[in-house]
ZATIVO-205557 format. One record per residue: residue in three letters; x, y, z of N, C-alpha, C, O, CB in turn. Coordinates in steps of 0.02 Angstrom, whole numbers, plus 50000, padded with zeros to 5 digits. Glycine has a CB too. Layout:
BEGIN
  aa   n.u   n.v   n.w  ca.u  ca.v  ca.w   c.u   c.v   c.w   o.u   o.v   o.w  cb.u  cb.v  cb.w
 ALA     X     Y     Z     X     Y     Z     X     Y     Z     X     Y     Z     X     Y     Z
...
// end
This chain:
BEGIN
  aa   n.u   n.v   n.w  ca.u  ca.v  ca.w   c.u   c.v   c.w   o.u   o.v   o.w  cb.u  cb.v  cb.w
 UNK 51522 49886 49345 51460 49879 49309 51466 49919 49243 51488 49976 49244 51399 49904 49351
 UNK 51445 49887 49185 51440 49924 49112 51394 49988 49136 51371 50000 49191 51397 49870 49042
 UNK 51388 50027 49070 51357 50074 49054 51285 50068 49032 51254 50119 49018 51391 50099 49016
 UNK 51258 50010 49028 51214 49986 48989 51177 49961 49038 51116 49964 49042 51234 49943 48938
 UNK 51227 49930 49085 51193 49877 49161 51168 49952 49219 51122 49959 49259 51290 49805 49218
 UNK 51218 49992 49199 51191 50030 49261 51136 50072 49234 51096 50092 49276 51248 50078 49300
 UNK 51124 50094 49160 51090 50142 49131 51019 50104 49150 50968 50132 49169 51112 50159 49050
 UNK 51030 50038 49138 50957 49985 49139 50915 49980 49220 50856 49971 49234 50989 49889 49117
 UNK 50970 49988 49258 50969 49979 49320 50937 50039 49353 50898 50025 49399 51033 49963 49343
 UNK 50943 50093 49342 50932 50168 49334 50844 50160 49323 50802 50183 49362 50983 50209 49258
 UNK 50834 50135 49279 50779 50150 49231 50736 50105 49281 50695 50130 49319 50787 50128 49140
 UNK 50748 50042 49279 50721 50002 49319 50696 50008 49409 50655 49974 49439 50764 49957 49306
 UNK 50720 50040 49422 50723 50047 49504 50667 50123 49498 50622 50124 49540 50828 50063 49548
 UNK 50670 50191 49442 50626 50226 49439 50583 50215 49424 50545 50261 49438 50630 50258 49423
 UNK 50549 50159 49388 50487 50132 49348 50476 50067 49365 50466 50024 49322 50493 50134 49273
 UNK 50478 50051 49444 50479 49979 49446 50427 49987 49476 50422 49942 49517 50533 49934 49474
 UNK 50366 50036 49479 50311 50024 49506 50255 49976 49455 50211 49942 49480 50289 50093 49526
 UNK 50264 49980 49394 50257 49974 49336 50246 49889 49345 50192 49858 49345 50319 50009 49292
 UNK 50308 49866 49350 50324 49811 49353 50246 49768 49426 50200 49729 49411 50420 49820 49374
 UNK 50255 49784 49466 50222 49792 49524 50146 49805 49506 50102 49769 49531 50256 49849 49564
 UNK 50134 49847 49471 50064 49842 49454 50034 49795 49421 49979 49776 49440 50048 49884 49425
 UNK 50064 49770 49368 50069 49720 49316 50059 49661 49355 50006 49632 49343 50135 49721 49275
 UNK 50102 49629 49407 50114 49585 49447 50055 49568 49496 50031 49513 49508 50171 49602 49475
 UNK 50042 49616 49516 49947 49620 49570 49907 49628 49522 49861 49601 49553 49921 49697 49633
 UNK 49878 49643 49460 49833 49629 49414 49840 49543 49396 49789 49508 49391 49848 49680 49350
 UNK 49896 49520 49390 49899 49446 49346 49907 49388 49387 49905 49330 49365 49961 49440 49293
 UNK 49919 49409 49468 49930 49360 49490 49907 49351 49576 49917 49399 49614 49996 49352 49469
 UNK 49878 49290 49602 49835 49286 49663 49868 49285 49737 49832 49281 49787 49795 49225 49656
 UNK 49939 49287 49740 49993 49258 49796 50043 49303 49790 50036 49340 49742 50026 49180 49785
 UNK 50097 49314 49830 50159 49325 49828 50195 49289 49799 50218 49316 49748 50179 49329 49874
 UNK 50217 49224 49810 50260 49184 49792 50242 49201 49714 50290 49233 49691 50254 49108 49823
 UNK 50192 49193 49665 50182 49192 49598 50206 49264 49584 50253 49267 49545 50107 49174 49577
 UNK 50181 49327 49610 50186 49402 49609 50271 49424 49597 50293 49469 49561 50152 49432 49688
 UNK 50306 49380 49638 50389 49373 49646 50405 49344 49578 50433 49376 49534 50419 49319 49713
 UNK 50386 49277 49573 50397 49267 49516 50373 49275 49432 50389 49247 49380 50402 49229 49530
 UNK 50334 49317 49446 50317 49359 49370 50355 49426 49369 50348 49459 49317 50226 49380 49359
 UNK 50391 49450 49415 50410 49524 49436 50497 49495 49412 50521 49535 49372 50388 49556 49542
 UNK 50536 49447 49424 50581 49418 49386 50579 49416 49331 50622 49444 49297 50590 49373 49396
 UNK 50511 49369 49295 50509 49323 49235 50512 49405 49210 50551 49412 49163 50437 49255 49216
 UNK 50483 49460 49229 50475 49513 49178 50555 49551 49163 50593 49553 49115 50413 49573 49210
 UNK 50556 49576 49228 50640 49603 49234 50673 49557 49197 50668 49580 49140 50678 49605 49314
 UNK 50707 49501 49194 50718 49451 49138 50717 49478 49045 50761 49478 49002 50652 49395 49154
 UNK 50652 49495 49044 50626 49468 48975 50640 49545 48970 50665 49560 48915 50539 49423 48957
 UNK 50632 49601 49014 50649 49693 48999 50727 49688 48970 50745 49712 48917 50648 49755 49091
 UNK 50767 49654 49015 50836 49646 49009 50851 49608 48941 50895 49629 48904 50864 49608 49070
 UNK 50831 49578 48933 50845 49528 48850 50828 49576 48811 50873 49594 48773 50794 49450 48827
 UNK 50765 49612 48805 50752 49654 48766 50781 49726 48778 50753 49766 48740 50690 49651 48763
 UNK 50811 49745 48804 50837 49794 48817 50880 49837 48750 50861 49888 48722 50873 49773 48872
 UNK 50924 49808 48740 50977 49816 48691 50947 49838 48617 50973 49864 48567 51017 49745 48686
 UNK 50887 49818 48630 50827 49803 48552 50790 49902 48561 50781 49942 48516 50724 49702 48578
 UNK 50784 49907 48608 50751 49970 48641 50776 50040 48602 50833 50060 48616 50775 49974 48727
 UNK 50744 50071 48562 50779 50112 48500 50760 50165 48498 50769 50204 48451 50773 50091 48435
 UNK 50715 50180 48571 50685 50259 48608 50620 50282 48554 50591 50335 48567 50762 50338 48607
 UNK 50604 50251 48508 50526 50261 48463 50469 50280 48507 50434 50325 48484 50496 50186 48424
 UNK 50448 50254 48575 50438 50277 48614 50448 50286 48684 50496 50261 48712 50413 50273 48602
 UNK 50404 50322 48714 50446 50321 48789 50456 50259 48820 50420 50209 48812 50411 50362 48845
 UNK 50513 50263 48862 50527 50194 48906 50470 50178 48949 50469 50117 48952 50594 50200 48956
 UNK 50437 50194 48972 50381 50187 49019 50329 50134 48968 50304 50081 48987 50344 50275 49042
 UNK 50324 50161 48907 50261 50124 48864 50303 50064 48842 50266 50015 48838 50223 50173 48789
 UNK 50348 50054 48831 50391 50003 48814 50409 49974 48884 50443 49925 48868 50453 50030 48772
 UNK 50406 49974 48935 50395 49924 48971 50346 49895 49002 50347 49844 49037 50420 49928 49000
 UNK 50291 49938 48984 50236 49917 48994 50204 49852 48937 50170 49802 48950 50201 49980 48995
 UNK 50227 49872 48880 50233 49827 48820 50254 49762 48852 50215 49715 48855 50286 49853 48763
 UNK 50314 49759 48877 50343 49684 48861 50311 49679 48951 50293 49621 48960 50455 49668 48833
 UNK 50302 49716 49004 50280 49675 49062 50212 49626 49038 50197 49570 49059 50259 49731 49128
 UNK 50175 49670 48986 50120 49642 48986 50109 49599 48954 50066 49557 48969 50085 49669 48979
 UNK 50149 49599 48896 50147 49530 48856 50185 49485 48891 50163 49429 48880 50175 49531 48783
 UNK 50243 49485 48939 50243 49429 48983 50211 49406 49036 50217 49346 49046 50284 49427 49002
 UNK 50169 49445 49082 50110 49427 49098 50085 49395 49088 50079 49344 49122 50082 49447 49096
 UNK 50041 49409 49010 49984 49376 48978 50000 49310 48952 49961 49266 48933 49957 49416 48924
 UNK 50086 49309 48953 50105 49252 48903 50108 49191 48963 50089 49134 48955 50190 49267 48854
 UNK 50135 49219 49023 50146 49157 49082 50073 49157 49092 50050 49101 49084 50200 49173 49163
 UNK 50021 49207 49108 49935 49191 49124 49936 49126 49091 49942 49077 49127 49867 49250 49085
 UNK 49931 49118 49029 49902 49101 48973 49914 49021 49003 49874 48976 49014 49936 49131 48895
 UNK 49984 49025 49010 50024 48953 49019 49992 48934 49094 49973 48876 49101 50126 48960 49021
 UNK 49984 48977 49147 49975 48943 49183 49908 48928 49213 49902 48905 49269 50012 48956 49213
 UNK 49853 48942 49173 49807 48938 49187 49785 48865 49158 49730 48839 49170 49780 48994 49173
 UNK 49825 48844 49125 49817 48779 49113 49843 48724 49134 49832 48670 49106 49822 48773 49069
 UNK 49887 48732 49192 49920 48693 49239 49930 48718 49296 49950 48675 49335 49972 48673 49220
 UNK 49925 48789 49326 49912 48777 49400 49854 48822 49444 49861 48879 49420 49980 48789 49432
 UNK 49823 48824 49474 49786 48856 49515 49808 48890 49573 49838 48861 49618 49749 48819 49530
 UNK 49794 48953 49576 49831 49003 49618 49779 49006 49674 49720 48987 49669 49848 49079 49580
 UNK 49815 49039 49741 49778 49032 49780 49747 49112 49809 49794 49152 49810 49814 48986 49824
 UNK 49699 49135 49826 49678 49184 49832 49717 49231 49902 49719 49215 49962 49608 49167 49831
 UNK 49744 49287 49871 49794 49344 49953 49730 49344 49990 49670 49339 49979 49833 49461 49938
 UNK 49793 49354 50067 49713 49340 50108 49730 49422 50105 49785 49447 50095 49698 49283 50207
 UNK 49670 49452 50116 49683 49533 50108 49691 49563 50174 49719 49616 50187 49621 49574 50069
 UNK 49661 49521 50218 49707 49579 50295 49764 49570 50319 49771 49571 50380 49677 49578 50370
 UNK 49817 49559 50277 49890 49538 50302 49901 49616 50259 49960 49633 50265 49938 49445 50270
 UNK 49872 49654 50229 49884 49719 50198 49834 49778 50252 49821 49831 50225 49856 49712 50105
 UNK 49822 49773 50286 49791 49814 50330 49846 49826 50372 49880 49783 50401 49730 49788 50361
 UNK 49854 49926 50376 49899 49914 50390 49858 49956 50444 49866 49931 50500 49961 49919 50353
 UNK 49828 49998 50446 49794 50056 50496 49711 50026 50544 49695 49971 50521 49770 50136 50431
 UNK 49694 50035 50563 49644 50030 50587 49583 50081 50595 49528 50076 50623 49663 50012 50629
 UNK 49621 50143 50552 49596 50194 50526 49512 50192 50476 49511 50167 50419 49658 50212 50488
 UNK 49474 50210 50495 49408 50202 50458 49422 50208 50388 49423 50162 50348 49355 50255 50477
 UNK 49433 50274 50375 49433 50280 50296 49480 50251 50269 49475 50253 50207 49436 50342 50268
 UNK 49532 50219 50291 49589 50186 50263 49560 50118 50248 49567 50092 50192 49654 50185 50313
 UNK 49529 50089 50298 49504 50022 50284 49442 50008 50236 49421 49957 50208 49489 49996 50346
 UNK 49419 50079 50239 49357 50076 50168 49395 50077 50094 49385 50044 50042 49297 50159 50166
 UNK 49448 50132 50112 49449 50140 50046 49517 50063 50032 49517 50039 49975 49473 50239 50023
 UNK 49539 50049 50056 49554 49979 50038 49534 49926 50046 49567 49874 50036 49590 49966 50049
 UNK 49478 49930 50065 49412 49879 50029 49383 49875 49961 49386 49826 49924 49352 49892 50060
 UNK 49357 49928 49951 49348 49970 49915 49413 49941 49827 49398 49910 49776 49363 50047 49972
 UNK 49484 49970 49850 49540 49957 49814 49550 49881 49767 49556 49865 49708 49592 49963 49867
 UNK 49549 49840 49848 49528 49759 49853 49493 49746 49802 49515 49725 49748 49486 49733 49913
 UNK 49414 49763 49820 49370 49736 49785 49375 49745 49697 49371 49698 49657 49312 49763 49816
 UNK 49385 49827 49677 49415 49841 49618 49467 49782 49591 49451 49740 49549 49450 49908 49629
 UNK 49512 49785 49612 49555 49717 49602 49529 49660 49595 49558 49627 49552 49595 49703 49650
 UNK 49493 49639 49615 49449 49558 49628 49422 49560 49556 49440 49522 49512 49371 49552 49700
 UNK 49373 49613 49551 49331 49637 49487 49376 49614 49427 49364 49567 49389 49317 49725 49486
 UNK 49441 49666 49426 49480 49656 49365 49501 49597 49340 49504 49581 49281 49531 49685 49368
 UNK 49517 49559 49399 49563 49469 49380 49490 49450 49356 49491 49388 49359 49608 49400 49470
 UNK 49434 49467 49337 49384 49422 49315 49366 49441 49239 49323 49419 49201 49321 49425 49364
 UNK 49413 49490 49233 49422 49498 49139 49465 49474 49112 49510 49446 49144 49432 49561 49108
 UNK 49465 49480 49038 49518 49443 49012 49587 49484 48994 49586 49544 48983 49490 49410 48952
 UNK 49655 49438 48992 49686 49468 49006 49692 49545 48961 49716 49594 48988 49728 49425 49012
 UNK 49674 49546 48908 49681 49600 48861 49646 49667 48908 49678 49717 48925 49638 49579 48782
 UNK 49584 49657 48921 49544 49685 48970 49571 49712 49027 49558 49765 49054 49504 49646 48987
 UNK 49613 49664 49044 49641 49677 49123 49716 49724 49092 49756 49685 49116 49666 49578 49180
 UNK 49752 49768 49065 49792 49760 49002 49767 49861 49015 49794 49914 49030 49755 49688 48914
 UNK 49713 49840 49000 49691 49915 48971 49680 49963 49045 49698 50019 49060 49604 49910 48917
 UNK 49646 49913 49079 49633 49957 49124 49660 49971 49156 49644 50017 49193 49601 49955 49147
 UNK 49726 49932 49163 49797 49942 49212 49811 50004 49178 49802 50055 49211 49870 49878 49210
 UNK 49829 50011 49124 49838 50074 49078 49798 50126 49080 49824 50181 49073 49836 50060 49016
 UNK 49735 50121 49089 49685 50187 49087 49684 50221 49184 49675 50276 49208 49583 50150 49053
 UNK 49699 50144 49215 49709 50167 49291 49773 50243 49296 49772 50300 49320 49746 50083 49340
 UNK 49824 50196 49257 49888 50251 49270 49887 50312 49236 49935 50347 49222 49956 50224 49252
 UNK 49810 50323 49220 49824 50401 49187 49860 50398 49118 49889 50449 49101 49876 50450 49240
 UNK 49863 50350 49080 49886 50362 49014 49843 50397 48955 49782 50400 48965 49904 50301 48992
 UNK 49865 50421 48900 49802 50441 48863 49805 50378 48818 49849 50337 48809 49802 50521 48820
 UNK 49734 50387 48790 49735 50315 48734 49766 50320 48698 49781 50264 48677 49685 50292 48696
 UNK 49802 50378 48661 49862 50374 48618 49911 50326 48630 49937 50289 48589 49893 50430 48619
 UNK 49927 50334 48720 49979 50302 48741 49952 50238 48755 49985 50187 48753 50013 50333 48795
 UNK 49907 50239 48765 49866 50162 48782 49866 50121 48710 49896 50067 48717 49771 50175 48812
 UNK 49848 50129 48661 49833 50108 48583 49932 50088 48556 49951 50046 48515 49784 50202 48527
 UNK 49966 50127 48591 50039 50118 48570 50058 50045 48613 50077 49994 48586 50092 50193 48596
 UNK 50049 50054 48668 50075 49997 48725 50036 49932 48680 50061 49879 48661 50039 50012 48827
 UNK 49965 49958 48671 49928 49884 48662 49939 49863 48593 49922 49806 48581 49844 49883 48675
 UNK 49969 49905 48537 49949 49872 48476 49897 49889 48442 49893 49858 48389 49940 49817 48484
 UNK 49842 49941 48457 49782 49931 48431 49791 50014 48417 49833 50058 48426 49716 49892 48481
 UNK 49734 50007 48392 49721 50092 48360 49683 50128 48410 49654 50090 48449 49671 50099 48282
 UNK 49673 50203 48422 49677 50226 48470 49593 50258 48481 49569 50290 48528 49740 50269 48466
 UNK 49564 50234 48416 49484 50235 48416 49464 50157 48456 49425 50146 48503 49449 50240 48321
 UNK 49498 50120 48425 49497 50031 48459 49467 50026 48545 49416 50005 48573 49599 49995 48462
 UNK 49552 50068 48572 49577 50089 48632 49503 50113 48660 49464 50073 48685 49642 50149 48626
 UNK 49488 50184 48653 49410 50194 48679 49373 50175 48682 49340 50183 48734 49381 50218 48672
 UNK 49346 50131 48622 49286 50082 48616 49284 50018 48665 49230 49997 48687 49286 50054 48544
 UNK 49347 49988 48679 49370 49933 48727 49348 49958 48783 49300 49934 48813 49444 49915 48731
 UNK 49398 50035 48812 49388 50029 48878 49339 50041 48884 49325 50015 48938 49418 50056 48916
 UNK 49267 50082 48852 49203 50081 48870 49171 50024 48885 49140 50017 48937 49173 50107 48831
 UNK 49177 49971 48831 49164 49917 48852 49167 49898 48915 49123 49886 48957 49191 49888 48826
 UNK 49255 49896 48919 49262 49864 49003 49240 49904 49065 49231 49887 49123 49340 49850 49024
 UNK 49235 49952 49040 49202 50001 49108 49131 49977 49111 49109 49957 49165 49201 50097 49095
 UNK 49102 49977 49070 49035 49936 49079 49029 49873 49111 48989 49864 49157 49008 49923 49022
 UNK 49076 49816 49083 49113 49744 49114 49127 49764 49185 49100 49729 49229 49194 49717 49073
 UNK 49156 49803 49200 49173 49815 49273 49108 49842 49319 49098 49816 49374 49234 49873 49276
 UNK 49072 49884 49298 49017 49901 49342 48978 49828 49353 48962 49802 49407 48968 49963 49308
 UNK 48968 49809 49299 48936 49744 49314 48952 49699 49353 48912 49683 49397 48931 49714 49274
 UNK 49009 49669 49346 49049 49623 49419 49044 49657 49465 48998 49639 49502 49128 49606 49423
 UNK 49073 49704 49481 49047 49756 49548 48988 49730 49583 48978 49692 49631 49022 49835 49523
 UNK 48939 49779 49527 48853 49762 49560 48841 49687 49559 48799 49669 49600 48782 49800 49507
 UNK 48864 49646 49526 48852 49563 49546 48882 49555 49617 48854 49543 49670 48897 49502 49487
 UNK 48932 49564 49607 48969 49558 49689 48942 49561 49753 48937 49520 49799 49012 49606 49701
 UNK 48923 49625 49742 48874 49658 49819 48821 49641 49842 48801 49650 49899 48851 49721 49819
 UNK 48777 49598 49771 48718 49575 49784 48726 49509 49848 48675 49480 49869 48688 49552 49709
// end
């Protein structure tokens, strides 16, 4: 293996949660989840070589997971219909608070796929503890932008929520 394949490989296997988060925000199944978790690893690897350390590797793969994401969303929302995870094939305890608070998790999730993808984008980003500095870098936007958005969507999100429950 090159130096380049294993250095990539390295990077990838420590930050492949990344990948994985990206993948359960954008998509309703496994079978699709598998194949956006490729299409991305793919498109990290092509771009790889381009990668010139400006910023950290973490925000730069968050960059291109998400713009491939958004770019297959985009495409396939206009030709195929996904089918909804059934969510107790993820139950793994029978534990009270385990099953609330991944209800709870679930439902958060449900909420998010009902924004748009930019939306869904940020909050994956504001979930993982980034600062908007780092958030405004990943997205492209300016880092006053960044705050004003996610307030927005935090508002967007309480609302689906409380629609939900009703």
């Amino acid at each position: 293996m090159k130096k380049i394949e294993l250095e990539f490989s390295k990077l990838i296997e420590k930050n492949q949660g990344i990948i994985h988060k990206v993948c359960r925000i954008y998509t309703n199944n496994d079978e699709d989840s598998q194949d956006l978790f490729q299409e991305i690893l793919l498109q990290l690897w092509k771009s790889y070589k381009s990668f010139q350390g400006n910023s950290k590797f973490t925000t730069w793969m968050y960059r291109v997971a998400l713009n491939t994401a958004i770019t297959l969303f985009r495409k396939s929302t206009k030709t195929i219909n996904t089918q909804e995870i059934d969510n107790t094939l993820y139950k793994i305890s029978e534990n009270d608070d385990f099953s609330e608070k991944q209800e709870q998790i679930n439902k958060l999730y449900e909420a998010i796929k009902k924004l748009s993808e930019i939306e869904r984008a940020l909050v994956l980003l504001y979930l993982e503890d980034l600062s908007y500095r780092e958030i405004s870098e990943t997205l492209g936007i300016t880092e006053v932008n960044a705050r004003v958005k996610m307030n927005r969507v935090k508002t967007k999100l309480k609302e689906i929520m409380n629609k939900n429950e009703e």
